[in-house]
C-alpha positions as CSV (number, residue, x, y, z in Angstrom):
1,X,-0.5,8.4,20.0
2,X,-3.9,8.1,17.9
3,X,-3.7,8.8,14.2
4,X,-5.9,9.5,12.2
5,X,-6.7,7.3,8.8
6,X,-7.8,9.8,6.0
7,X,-10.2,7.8,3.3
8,X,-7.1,8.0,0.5
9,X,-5.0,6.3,2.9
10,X,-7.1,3.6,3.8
11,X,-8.1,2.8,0.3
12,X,-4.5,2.9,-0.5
13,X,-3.7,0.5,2.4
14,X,-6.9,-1.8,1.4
15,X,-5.6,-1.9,-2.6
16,X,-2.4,-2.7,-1.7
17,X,-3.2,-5.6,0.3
18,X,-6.0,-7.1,-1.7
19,X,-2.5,-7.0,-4.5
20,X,-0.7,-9.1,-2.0
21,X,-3.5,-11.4,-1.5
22,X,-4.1,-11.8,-5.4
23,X,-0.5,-13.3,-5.8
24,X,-0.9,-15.6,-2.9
25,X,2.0,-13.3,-0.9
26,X,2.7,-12.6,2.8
27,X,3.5,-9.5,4.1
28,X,6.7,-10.8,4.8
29,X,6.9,-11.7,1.0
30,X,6.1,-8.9,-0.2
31,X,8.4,-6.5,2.0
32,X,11.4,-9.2,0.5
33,X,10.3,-8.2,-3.0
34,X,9.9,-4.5,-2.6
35,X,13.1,-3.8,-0.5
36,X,10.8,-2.6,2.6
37,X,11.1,-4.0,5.9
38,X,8.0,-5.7,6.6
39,X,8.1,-3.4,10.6
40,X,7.3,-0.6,7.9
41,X,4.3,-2.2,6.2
42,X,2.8,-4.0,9.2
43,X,2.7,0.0,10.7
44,X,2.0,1.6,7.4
45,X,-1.6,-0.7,7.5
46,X,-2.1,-0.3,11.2
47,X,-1.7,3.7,10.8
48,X,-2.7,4.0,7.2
49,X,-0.2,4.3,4.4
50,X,2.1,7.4,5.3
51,X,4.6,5.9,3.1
52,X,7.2,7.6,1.1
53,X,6.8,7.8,-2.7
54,X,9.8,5.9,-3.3
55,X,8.4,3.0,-0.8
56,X,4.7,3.1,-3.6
57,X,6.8,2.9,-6.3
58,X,8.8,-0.1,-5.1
59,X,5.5,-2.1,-3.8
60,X,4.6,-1.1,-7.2
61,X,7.0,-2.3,-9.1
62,X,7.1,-5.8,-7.0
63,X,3.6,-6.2,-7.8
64,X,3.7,-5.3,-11.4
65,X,1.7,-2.3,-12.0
66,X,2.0,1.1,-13.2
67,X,2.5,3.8,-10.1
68,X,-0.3,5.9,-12.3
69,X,-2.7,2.8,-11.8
70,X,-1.9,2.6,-8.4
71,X,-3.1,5.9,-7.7
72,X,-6.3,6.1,-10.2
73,X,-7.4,2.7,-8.5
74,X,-7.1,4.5,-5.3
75,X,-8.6,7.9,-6.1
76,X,-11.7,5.7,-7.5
77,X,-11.9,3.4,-4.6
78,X,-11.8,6.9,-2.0
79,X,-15.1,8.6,-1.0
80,X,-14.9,11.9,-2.4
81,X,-13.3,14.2,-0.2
């Protein structure tokens, strides 16, 4: 099944990682942190982010930053629809 990667998602997908890398973290690391299994990330950046809000807010709170500048960052970083 093909899915298709909307801009938001993508940016989401590329902030999130570019976090991880920041800190020096694996994926693996950072699923142990957030409470996520890392099968659920590794998909979530193959497909785009499609995670639940509850999943943000925990990769949020493992990497120390505000859910609102989460999302600012990523509306910024998105073309504009």
């Amino acid at each position: 099944m093909d899915f298709i990667i909307s801009d938001m998602d993508a940016a989401a997908m590329e902030y999130l990682e570019e976090l991880r890398r920041e800190r020096g973290w694996t994926l693996d690391g950072l699923a142990k942190k957030c409470g996520i299994s890392p099968s659920t990330l590794r998909s979530a950046r193959k497909r785009g982010s499609h995670l639940s809000l509850t999943s943000v807010k925990s990769l949020c709170d493992a990497l120390g930053i505000p859910m609102s500048e989460f999302v600012e960052t990523v509306e910024k970083r998105a073309p504009l629809l």
